[in-house]
C-alpha positions in Angstrom: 86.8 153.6 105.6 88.5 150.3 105.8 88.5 150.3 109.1 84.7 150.6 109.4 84.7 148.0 107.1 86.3 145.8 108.9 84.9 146.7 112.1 81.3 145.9 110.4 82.7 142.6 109.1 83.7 141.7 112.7 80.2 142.7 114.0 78.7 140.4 111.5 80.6 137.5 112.0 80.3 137.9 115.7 76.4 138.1 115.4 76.1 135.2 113.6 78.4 133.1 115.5 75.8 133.7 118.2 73.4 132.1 116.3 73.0 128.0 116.2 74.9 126.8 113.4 74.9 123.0 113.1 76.9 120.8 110.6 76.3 117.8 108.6 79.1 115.7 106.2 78.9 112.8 104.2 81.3 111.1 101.2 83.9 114.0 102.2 81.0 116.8 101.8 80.3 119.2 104.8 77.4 121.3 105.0 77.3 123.9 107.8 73.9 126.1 108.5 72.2 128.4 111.1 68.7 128.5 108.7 67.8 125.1 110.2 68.4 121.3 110.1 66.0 120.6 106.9 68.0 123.5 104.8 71.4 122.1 105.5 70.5 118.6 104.9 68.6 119.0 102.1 71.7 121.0 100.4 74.0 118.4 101.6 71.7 115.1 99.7 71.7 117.7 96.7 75.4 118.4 96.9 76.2 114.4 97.3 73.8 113.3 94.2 75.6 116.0 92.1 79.2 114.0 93.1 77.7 111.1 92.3 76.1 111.4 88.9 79.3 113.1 87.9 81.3 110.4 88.8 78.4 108.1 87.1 79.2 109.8 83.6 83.0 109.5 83.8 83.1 105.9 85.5 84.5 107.2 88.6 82.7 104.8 91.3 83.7 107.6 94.4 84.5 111.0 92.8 86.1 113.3 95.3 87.9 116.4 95.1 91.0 117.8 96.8 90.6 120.2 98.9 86.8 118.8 99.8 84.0 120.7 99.3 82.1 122.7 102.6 78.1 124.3 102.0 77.3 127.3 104.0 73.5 127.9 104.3 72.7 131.0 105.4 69.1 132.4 106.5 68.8 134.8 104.1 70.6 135.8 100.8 71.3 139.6 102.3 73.0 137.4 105.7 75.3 135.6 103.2 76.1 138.3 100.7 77.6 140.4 104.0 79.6 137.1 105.3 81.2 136.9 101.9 81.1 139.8 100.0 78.9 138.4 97.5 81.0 136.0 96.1 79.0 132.1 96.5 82.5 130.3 95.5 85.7 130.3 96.4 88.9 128.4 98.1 89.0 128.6 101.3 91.9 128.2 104.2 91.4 124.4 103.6 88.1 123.6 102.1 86.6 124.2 98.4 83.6 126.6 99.8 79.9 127.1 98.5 78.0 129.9 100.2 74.1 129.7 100.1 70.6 131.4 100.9 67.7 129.0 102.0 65.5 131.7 100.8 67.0 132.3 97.0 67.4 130.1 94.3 70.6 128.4 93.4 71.9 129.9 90.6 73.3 127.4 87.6 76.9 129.3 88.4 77.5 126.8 91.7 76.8 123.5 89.6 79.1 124.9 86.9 82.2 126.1 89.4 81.5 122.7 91.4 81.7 120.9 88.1 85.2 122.6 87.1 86.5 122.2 90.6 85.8 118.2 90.5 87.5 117.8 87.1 90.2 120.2 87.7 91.5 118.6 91.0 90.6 114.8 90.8 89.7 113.7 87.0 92.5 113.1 84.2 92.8 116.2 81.0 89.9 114.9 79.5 89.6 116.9 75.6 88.8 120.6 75.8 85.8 120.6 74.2 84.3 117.7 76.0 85.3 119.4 79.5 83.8 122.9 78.4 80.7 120.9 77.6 79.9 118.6 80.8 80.6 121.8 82.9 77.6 123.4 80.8 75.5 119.9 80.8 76.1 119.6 84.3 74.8 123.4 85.4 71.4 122.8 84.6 71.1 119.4 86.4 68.2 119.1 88.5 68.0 117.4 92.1 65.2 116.1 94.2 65.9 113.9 97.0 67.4 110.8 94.9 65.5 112.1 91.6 68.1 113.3 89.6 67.0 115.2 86.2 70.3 116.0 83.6 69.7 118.0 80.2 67.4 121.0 81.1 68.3 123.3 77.8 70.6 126.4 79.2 69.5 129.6 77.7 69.2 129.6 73.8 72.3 132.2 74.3 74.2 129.8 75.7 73.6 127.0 73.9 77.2 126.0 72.6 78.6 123.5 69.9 79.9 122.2 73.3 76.9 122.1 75.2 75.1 120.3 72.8 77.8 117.8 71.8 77.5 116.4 75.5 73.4 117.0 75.9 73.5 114.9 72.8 75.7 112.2 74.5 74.1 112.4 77.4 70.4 112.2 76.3 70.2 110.7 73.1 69.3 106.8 73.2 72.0 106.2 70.7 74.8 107.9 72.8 73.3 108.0 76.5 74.4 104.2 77.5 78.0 104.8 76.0 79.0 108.1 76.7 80.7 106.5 80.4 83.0 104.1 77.7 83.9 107.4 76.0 85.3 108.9 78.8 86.7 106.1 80.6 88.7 105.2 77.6 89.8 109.0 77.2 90.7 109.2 81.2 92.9 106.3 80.4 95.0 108.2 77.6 93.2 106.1 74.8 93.9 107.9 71.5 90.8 110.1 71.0 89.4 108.0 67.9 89.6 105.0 69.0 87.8 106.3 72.4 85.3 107.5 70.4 85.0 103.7 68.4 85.3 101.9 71.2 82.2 103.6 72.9 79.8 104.0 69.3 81.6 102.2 67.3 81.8 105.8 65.2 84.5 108.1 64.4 84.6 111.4 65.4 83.9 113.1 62.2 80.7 110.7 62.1 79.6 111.9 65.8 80.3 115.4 64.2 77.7 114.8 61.5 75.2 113.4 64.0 75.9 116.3 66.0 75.2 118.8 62.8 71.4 116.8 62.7 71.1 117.0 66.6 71.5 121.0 67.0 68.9 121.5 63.7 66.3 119.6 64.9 66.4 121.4 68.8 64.7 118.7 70.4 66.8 119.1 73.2 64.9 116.2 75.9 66.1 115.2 79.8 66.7 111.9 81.0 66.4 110.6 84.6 69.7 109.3 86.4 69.9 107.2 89.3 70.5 108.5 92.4 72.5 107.2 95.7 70.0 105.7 97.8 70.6 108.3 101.4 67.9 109.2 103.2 69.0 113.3 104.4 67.1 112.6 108.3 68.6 109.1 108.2 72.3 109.2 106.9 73.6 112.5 108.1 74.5 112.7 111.4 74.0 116.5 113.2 77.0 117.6 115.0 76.3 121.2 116.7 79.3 124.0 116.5 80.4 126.0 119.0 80.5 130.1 118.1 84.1 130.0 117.7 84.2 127.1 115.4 81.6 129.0 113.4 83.7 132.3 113.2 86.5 130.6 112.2 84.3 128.6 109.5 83.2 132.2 108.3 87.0 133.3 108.3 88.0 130.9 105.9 84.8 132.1 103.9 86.4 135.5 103.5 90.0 134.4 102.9 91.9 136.4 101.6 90.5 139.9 102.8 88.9 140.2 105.8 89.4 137.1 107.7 92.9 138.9 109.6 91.2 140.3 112.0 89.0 137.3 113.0 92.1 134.9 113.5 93.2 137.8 115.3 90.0 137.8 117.7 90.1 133.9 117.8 93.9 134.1 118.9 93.2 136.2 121.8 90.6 134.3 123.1 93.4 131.3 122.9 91.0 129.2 121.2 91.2 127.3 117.8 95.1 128.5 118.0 96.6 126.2 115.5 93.6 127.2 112.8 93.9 130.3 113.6 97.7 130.4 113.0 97.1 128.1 109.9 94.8 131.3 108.9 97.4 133.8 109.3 100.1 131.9 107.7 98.2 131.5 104.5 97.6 135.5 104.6 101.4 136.1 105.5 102.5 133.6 102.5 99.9 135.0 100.0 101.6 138.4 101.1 105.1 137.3 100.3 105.7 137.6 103.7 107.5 133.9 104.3 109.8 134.3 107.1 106.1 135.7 109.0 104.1 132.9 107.3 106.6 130.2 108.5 105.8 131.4 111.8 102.6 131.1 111.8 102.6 127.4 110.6 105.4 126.7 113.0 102.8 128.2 115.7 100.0 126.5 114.0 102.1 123.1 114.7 103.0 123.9 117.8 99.3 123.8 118.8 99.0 120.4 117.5 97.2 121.4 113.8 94.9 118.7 112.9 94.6 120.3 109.2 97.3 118.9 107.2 97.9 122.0 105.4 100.2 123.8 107.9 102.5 121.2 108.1 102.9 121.5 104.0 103.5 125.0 103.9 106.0 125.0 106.9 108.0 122.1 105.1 108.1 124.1 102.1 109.4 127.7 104.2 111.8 125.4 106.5 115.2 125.2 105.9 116.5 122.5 107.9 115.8 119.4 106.3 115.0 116.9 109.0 112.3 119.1 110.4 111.0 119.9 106.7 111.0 115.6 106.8 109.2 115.7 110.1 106.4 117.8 108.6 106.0 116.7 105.8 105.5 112.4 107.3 103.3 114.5 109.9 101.2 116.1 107.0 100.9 112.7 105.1 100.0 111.0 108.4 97.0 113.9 108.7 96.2 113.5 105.2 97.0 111.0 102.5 95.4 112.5 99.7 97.8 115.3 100.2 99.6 115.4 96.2 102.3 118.2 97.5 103.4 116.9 100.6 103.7 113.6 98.2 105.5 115.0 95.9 107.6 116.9 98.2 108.5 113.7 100.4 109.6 112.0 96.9 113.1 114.4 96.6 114.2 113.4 100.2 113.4 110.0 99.5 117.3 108.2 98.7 115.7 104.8 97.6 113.9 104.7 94.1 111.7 102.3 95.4 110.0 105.2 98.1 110.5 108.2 95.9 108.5 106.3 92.7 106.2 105.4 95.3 105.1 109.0 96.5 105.7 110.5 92.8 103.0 107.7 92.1 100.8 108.6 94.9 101.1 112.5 94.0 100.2 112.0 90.4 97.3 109.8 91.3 95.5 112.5 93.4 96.1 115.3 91.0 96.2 113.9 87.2 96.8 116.9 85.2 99.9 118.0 87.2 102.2 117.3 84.0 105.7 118.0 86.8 104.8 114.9 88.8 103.9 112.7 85.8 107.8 114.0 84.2 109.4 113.1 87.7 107.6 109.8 87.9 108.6 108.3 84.5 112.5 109.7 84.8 112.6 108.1 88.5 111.1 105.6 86.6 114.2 105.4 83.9 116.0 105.9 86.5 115.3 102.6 88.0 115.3 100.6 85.0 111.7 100.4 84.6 110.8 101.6 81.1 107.1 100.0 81.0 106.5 102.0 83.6 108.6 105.1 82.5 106.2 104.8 79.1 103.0 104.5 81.1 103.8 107.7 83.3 104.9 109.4 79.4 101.4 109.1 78.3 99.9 110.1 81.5 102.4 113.4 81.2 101.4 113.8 77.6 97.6 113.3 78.7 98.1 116.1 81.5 99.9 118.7 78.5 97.7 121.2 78.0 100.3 122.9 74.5 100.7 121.0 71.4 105.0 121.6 72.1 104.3 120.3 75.7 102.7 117.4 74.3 105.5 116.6 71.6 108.1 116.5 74.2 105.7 114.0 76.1 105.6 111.7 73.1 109.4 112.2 71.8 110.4 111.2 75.5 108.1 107.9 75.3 109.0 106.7 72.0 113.3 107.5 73.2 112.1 104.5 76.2 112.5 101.8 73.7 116.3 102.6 72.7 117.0 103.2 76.3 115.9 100.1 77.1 117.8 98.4 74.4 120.9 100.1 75.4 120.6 99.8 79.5 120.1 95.7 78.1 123.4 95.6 75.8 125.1 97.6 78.8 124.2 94.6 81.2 125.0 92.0 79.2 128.9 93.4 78.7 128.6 94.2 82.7 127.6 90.6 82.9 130.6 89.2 81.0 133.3 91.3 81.6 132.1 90.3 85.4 132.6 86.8 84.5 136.1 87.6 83.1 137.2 88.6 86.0 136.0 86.2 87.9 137.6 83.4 85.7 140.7 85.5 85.2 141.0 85.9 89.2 140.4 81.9 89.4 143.6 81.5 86.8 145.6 83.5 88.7 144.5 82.1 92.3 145.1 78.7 90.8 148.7 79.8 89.2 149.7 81.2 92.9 148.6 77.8 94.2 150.8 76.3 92.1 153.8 78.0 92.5 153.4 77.9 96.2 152.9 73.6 95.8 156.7 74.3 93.8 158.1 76.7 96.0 157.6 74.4 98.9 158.4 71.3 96.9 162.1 72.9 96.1 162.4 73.2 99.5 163.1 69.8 100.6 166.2 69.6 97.7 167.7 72.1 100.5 166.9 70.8 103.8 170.3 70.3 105.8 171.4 67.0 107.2 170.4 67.8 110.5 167.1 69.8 110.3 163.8 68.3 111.1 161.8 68.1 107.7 158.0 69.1 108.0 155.8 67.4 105.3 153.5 69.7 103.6 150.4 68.0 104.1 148.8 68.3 107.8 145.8 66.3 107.5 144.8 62.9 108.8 147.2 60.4 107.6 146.1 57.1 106.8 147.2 54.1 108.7 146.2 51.0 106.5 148.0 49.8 103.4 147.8 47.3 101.0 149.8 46.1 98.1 148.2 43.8 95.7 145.4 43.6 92.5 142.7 45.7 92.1 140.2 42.8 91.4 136.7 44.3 91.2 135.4 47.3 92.0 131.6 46.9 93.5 129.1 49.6 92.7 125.5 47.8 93.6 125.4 49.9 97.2 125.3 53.7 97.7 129.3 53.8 98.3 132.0 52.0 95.6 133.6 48.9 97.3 137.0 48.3 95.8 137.8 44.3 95.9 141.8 44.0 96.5 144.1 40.6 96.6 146.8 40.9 99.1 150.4 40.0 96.9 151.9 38.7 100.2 149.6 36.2 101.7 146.7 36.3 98.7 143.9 37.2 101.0 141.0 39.5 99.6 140.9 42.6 101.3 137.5 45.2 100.8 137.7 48.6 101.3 135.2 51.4 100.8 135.4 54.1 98.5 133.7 57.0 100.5 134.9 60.2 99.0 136.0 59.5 95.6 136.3 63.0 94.6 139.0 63.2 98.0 140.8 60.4 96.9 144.4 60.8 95.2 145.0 58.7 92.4 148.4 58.4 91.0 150.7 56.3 89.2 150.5 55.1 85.0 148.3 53.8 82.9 144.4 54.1 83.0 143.5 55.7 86.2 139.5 55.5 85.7 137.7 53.2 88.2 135.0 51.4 86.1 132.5 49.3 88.0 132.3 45.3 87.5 135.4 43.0 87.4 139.0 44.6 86.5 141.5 43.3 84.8 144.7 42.3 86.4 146.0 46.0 87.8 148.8 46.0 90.1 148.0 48.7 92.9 149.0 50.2 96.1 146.4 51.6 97.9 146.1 53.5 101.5 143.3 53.4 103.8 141.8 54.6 107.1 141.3 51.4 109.0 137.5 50.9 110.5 136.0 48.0 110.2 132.5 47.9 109.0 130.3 44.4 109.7 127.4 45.7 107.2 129.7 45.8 104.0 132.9 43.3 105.3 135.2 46.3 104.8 138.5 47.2 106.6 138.0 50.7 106.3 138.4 53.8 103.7 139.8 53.8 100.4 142.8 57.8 101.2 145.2 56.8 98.2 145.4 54.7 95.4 148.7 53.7 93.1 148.3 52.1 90.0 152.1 50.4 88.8 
């Protein structure tokens, strides 16, 4: 029996591979169709308003979802219901897929699963009951070229405490213009009541009460939204498929039970090899099979895989950790929005700098993983950066979905500010026991100096009567000297000019003071050189001979000796 099933399955497929399928995209939607060109693009513009007028209510500009969403329009609802076993939604090999009938109506169960798919994969952990109730809101929106319709009642069955908390928000005139400050405040981790202040300047028991008065009086009314401005014949370009890009397309519909055998027919016929293998890989892993699934990814790379998903799930199998590397930059490079291969790249990152940068990145794409929020703000600590350690708490206890999960979240924030406070004190004491040591060092550097200067200075009491004594300094020594009274000392240009009367023959003598702080002074009494006139002060003083016309000096001022 299976086999017959199968076998029909392939007969399908292959029949309507033969058939011309065509495929429109845009904002990261696909929408592939053999029932015709106006079917698929009509889908598609409904498909892209629905995005954007989800993204309208919860002040995302672009709303987009990881993996991206892909439309299949079929002919005829008995066509798809045999391509897919019945099943309109599902995850496929790398696409979020939505199967359709141009002839049936669209149930409100695609909106709803389309709804939860956005939020789960791309929006922040917004409160349950708010999420429960756009999903329901958003089921019953109605679409017409860029005439968007949202608040069509669900069935009186259905009609939740939820449901009507956001139809209220959405449709009343006292909520409808501030429900987007509601939930951007919430997707930002603001406290839940002052969210709901900030938007109606009410608190939530007050929307609760106005909520009481909404459901009695069940005048439940629509309102019109604003739609992107696309024109379907205009903005989506046609891109024909071939029939083996269809069958694989119809593969991934059927993941995980009969779409085996069509890699399997795709592989023989070498063609689309590396999505093929990508196919059979995902089987193999979702059998446990992972020596058999890292195969296939290895194959599927091997073939040059433009999906980024192969590369992923062959870093996670492999063992060697530069080729695990390899993939993994290969898979980024494919696909930036890829949150795993982020947060994967983060542990083999050695610098905190990188690894904070792809926990950041990872986080980002996929909010309400509440492991990368956790790794974020300890890499943060890590580094020192507690601001940023307590942002990435919140966004962690945002993400929690338990009441113990969230505790931790908010034990672990409020523990930054001590941390903080002791990592400071620890620096500080670094700080100054660093400067100890460095003064301590100087001491004793200074100290050896010293007793070097003595050591060598003992040495001449011991010098034999006929050994050559060496004098310790082996610098320039200075040819000019002078013996006389220091009689002015002349500061009005940019270098001291010291005024000196010869004892011997009484002439004046001018010599420049160039380096003071490389001048030796020695000798008693007041050694300080103040400018102006000095006092009668007996002095010897050496010099380095070069005359100077500009200043009337002999030369420059090596040694001076006060007696």
């Amino acid at each position: 029996m299976r086999r017959w099933r199968l076998g029909l399955v392939l007969l399908t497929v292959c029949c309507l591979a033969d058939d011309r399928w065509v495929m429109f995209s845009h904002r990261g939607i696909e929408a592939l169709t053999n029932a015709g060109e106006r079917p698929g693009r009509e889908a598609l513009a409904r498909f892209v308003q629905f995005q954007h007028s989800l993204g309208q209510v919860l002040r995302i500009d672009e709303l987009d979802s990881h993996p991206p969403l892909r439309i299949l329009i079929f002919r005829n609802e008995a066509e798809r219901s045999r391509s897919c076993s019945g099943q309109m939604v599902r995850m496929g090999r790398d696409r979020f897929v939505v199967s359709l009938a141009a002839d049936a109506q669209m149930p409100r169960e695609v909106f709803k699963s389309c709804a939860r798919h956005y939020l789960e994969t791309s929006v922040e952990r917004l409160p349950p009951v708010l999420e429960r109730g756009l999903i329901e809101l958003y089921s019953t929106i109605q679409i017409a070229a860029t005439r968007i319709t949202l608040g069509a009642p669900v069935p009186e069955a259905e009609r939740s405490k939820e449901w009507a908390r956001l139809h209220m928000m959405a449709t009343d005139p006292d909520y409808s213009g501030k429900v987007r400050v509601l939930f951007y405040n919430l997707r930002r981790g603001v406290d839940e009541g002052v969210a709901y202040r900030n938007a109606f300047a009410k608190s939530p028991p007050e929307v609760e009460r106005d909520l009481e008065r909404y459901v009695s009086a069940r005048n439940y009314q629509t309102v019109p939204l604003s739609g992107l401005p696309i024109s379907p014949e205009r903005d989506f370009r046609l891109t024909p498929l071939s029939p083996d890009e269809v069958q694989l397309a119809l593969a991934d519909l059927l993941l995980p039970q009969s779409s085996a055998i069509i890699y399997q027919a795709l592989l023989q016929k070498k063609t689309l090899v590396a999505e093929s293998e990508e196919g059979l890989g995902l089987l193999a892993l979702g059998e446990k099979r992972r020596e058999e699934a890292r195969l296939h990814f290895a194959s599927a790379i091997g073939a040059q895989a433009k999906s980024a998903r192969p590369y992923l799930e062959y870093a996670r199998l492999e063992s060697a950790p530069d080729k695990a590397r390899a993939a993994l930059e290969k898979a980024l490079s494919l696909n930036p929005k890829l949150a795993e291969a982020h947060f994967l790249m983060a542990a083999r990152e050695p610098e905190l700098g990188n690894r904070s940068e792809h926990l950041k990145a990872a986080a980002n794409l996929e909010p309400r993983r509440i492991d990368y929020w956790r790794a974020l703000a300890e890499n943060y600590i890590a580094a020192h950066d507690y601001r940023s350690a307590a942002k990435a708490w919140t966004a962690a206890e945002q993400a929690a979905t338990t009441d113990a999960e969230k505790t931790g979240m908010r034990q672990a924030r409020a523990a930054i500010e001590q941390q903080r406070l002791d990592y400071e004190a620890a620096e500080r004491k670094r700080i100054e026991d660093e400067k100890q040591r460095e003064i301590q060092k100087l001491k004793e550097q200074a100290l050896a100096e010293l007793r070097a200067l003595e050591a060598k200075a003992s040495q001449g009491s011991t010098v034999k009567p006929d050994e050559k004594v060496e004098p310790w300094w082996d610098g320039p020594k200075p040819q000019g000297k002078v013996a006389g009274f220091l009689r002015q000392v002349d500061c009005k240009g940019k270098i001291p000019r010291l005024v000196i009367q010869n004892k011997e023959d009484g002439k004046v003598v001018q010599l420049l003071l160039r380096n003071p702080s490389q001048v030796a002074i020695i000798g008693g009494g007041e050694q300080s050189l103040a400018c102006g006139p000095q006092k009668e002060r007996p002095v010897v003083v050496e010099y380095f001979p070069k005359q100077d016309g500009k200043t009337a000096t002999a030369g420059d001022v090596a040694t001076i000796e006060f007696r």
